[in-house]
C-alpha positions in Angstrom: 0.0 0.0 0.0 1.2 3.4 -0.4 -0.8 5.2 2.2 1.8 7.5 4.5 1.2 5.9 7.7 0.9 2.1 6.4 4.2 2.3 5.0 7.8 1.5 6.8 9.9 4.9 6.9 12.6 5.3 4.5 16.0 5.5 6.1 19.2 7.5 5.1 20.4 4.9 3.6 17.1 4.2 1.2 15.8 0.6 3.1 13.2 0.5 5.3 13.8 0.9 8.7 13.3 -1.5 11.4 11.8 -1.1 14.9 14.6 0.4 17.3 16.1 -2.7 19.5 17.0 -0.6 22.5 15.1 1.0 24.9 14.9 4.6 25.3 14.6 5.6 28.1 11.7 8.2 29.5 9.5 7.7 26.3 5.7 8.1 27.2 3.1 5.6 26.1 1.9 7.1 23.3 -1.4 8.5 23.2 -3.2 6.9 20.2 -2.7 3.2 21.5 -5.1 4.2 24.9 -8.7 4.1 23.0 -9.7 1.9 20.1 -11.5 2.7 17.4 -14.6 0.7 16.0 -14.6 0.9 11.9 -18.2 1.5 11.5 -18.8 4.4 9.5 -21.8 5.5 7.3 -22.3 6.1 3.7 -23.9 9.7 2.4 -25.0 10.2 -0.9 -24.0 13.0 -2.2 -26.6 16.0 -2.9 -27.5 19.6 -3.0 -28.8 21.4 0.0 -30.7 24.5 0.0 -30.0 27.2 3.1 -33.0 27.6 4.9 -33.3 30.7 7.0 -31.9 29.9 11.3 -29.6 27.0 9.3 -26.2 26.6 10.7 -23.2 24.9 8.8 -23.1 22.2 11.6 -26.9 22.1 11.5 -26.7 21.2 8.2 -23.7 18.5 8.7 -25.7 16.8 11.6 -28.7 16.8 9.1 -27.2 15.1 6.2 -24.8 13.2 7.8 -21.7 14.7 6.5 -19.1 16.6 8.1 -19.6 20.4 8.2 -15.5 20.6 7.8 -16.0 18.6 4.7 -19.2 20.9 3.6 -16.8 24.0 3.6 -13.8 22.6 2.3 -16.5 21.4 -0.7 -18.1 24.6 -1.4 -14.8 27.3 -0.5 -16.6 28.5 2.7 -14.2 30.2 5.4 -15.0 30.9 8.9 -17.2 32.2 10.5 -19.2 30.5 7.7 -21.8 32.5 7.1 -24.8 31.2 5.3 -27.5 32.9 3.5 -31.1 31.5 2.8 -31.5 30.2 -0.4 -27.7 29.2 -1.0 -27.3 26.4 -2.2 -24.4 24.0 -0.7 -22.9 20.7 -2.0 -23.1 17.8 0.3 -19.8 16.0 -0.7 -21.2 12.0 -0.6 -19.0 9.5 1.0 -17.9 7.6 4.0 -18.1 9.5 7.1 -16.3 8.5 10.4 -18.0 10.0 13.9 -15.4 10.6 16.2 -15.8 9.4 20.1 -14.6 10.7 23.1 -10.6 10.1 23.5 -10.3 9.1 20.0 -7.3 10.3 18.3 -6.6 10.8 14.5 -4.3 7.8 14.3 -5.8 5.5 15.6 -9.0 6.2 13.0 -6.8 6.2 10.4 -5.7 2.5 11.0 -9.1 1.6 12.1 -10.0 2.0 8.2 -6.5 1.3 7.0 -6.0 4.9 5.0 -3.5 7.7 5.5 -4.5 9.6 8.4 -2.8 12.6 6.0 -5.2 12.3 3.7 -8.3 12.5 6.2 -6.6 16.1 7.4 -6.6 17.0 3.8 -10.5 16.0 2.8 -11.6 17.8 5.8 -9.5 20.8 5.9 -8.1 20.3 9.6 -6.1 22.5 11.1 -4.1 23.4 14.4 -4.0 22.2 17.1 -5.7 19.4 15.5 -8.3 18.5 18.2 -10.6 16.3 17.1 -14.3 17.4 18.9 -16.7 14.5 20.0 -20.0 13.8 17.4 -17.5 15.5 15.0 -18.0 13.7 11.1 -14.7 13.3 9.8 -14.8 12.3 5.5 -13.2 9.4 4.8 -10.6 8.7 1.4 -11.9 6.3 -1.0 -10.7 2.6 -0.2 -12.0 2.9 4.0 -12.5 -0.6 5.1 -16.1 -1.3 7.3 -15.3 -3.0 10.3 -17.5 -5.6 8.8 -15.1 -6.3 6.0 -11.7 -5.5 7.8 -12.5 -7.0 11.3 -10.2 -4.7 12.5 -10.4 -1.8 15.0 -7.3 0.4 16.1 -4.7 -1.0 18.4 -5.6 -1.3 21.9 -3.9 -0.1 25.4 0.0 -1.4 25.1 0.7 -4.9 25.0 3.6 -6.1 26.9 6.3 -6.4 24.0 7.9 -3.3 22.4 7.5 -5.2 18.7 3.5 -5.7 19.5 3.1 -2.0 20.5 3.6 -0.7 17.3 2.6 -4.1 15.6 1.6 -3.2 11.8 0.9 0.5 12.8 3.7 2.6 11.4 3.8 6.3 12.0 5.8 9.3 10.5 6.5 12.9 12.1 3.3 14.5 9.9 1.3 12.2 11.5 2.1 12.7 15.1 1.9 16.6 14.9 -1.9 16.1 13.1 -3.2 13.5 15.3 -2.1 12.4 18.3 -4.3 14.7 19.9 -7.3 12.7 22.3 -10.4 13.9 20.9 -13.0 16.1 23.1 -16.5 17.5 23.9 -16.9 21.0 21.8 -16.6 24.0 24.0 -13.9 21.6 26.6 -11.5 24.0 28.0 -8.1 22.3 27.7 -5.8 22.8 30.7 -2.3 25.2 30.1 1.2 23.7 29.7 3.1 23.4 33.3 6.7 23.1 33.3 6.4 20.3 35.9 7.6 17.0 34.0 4.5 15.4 35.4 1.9 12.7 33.1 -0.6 14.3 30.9 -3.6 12.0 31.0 -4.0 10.3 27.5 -7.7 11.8 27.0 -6.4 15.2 27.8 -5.1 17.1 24.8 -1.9 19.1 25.0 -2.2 22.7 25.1 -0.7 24.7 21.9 0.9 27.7 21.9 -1.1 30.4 20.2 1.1 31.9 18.4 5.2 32.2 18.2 6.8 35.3 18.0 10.4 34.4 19.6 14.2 32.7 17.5 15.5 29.8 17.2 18.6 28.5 18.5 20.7 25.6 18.3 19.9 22.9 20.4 23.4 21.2 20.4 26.8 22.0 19.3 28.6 19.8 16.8 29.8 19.8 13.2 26.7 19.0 10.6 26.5 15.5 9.4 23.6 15.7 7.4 22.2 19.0 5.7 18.4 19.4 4.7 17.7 18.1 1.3 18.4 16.0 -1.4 21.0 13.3 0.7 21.6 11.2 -2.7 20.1 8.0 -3.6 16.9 9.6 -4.1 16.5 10.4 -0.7 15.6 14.1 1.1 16.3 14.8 4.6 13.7 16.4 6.3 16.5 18.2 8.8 19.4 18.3 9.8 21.8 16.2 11.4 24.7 17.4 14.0 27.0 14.9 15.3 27.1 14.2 18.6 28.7 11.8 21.6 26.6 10.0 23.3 24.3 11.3 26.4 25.4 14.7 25.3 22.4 17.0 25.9 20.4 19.0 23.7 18.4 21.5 24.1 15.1 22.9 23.3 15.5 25.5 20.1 12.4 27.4 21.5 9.6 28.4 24.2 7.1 25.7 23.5 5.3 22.9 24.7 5.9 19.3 24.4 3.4 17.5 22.5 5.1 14.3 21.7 8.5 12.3 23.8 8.8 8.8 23.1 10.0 6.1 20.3 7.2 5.1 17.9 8.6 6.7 14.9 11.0 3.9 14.1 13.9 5.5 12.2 14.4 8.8 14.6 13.5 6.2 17.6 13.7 8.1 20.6 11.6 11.4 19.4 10.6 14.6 21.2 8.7 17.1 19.1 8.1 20.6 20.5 4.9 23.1 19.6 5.6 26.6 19.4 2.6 27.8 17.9 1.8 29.7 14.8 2.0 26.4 12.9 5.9 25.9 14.1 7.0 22.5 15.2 10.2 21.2 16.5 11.5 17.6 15.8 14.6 15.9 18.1 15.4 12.7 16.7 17.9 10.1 18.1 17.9 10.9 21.7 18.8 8.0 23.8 17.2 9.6 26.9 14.3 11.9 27.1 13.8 14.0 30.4 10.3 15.9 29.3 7.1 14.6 28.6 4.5 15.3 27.1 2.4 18.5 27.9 5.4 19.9 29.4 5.9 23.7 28.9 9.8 24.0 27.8 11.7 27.4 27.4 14.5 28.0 24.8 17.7 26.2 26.3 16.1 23.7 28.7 17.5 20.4 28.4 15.4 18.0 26.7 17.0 14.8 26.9 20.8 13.1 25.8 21.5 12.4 22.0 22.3 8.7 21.1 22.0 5.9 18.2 18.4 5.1 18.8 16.6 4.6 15.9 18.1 4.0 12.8 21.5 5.6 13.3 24.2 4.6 12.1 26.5 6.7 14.8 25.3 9.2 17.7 23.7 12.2 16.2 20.8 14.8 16.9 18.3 14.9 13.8 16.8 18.3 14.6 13.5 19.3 11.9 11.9 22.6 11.9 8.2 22.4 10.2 6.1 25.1 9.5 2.4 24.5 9.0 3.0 20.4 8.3 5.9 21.6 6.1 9.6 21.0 6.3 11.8 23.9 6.1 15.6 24.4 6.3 16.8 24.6 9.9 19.8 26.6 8.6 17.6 29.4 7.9 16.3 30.5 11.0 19.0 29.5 13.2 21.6 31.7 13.9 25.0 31.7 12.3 27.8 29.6 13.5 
């Protein structure tokens, strides 16, 4: 299959990468393995709806049965979506998913055995990527019924590292877009404490609003790896630095943690960092991770101890910067060496 999410991660080296045989240590459980998710969606048949006057865009969703994010996406409506009697609105037919309390974008997204990328696409989600309960989420063609597949989403964490992530492979995109524990409409979710202390896996993590600081370098040591074409075919999301092992690194921002543990195989130890304003920062190769997630970090603060988890071939930090889902060049917005 070629669905991102499905598919083992490409290494440097251009083979697939295999599971990370150590253990890193201070990785959290991670959030999408805590509720399981029942593959029973229902068909819509596509139509034409007329606005009636007192109509809302989520009165009409709950109505026909599709999503309201799918409605706007389908007819180039932007918030606050207002609608005016007599308008007419397409009502985009398909398979529609209703999401349940704790449920987490993940987790749907094997449940049906698509890219969970392409479910943010079809619905036009956006940060922080909550997912609200009752909310109807539009499905990509090829979404398996439970009554087919037989299959729901994996459950609370088996005893065996290989078991936990089983056939469930998942990249960076698709921790930043949905790992997030879905939630009643209107929840208020709680602020970031600098305390390292457990978030409760139905509790989403608290994004920054909006990012207005620098970046700096979160560890000192020649460049191994530049972002890029990397030969072979291959493009590095990042950068790498070379490190010695159990050197820290540090956090190249204010932010808050919304991800520290192993389960994308070829960084293996993994903390990403949410600055706001779309801005993410990836650590990749850390043999120890001292935050977790939830955690409100400031620009400096240790984050954990580089290492050769993962798919390393020597200790290194792979450090990403991503702006709204996209890659960009750490070299441009860190400062000068």
């Amino acid at each position: 299959m070629s669905e991102q999410g499905l598919q083992p991660e490409i290494s440097e080296a251009g083979v697939p990468a295999e599971l990370p045989q150590e253990v890193v240590t201070g990785s959290d459980a991670p959030v999408w393995e805590s509720r399981s998710v029942a593959a029973n969606a229902a068909d819509v048949i596509g139509t034409v709806y007329v606005v009636k006057p007192g109509d809302t865009l989520r009165g009409i969703g709950n109505s026909t049965g599709a999503g309201s994010e799918a409605i706007a996406a389908a007819n180039g409506l932007a918030a606050p979506y207002v609608l005016r009697p007599g308008q007419q609105l397409t009502i985009p037919g398909g398979r529609y998913h209703t999401v349940a309390q704790g449920e987490t974008g993940i987790a749907i997204a094997y449940a049906y055995r698509v890219a969970w990328s392409d479910i943010v696409a079809l619905n036009d989600l956006a940060e922080p990527y909550i997912l609200r309960i009752g909310q109807k989420l539009k499905l990509p063609p090829g979404a398996q019924l439970a009554v087919s597949a037989g299959r729901t989403a994996p459950a609370a964490a088996p005893a065996t590292r290989t078991g936990r992530i089983g056939e469930l492979v998942v990249n960076i995109d698709d921790v930043v877009t949905g790992s997030q524990p879905a939630i009643a409409e209107g929840s208020a979710v709680p602020a970031a404490r600098p305390a390292r202390a457990p978030v409760a896996a139905s509790v989403p993590v608290k994004v920054p609003d909006a990012f207005a600081g620098r970046f700096t370098w979160p560890l000192s040591g020649p460049l191994l790896t530049r972002f890029g074409p990397v030969g072979k075919g291959q493009i590095s999301n990042g950068i790498d630095i070379t490190a010695t092992r159990g050197q820290p690194f540090r956090a190249a921002a204010d932010g808050v943690v919304s991800y520290a543990g192993s389960e994308v195989a070829i960084y293996g130890g993994l903390i990403l960092v949410s600055h706001g304003g779309g801005w993410v920062s990836a650590y990749g190769h850390a043999e120890r991770i001292d935050v977790t997630r939830g955690q409100a970090v400031k620009a400096g603060q240790v984050l954990g101890s580089a290492g050769q988890s993962g798919f390393a071939e020597s200790p290194k930090l792979h450090f990403e910067l991503r702006k709204d889902r996209k890659p960009v060049d750490p070299l441009l917005y860190l400062p000068r060496k």
